[in-house]
C-alpha positions in Angstrom: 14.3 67.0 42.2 12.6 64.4 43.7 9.3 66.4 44.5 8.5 66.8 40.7 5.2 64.6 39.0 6.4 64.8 35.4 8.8 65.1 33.5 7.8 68.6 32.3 7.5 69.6 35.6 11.5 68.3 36.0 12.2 70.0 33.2 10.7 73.5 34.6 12.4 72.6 38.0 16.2 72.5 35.8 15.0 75.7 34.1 14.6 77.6 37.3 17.7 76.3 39.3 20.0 76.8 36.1 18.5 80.8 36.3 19.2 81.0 39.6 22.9 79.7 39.2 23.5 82.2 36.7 22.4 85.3 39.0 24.3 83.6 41.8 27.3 83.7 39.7 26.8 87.4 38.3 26.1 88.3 42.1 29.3 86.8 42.9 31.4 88.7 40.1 29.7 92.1 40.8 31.4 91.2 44.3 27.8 91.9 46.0 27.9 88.4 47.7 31.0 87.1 49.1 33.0 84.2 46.9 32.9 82.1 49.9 29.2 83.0 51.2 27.6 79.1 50.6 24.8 79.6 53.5 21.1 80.7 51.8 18.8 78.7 53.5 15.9 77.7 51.5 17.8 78.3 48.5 20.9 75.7 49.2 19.4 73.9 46.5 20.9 75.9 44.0 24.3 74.5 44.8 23.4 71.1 44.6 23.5 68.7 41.4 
């Protein structure tokens, strides 16, 4: 993340994404978003390393 001032605040940052992966991928196997769906606006950053 290149917006973060510390490296707790990094560390919060990786916290959050890696939550947000994990309902991504529990969305994905309860089939209520599509396998192939990549498009969520603010929230692209999710996807990204």
């Amino acid at each position: 993340c290149d917006f973060a001032h510390s490296e707790e605040e990094l560390q919060e940052w990786h916290k959050r994404r890696d939550f947000l992966r994990r309902m991504l991928n529990k969305a994905r196997a309860d089939m209520l978003i599509s396998p192939t769906d990549n498009n969520f606006g603010n929230y692209n950053f999710v996807l990204q390393d």
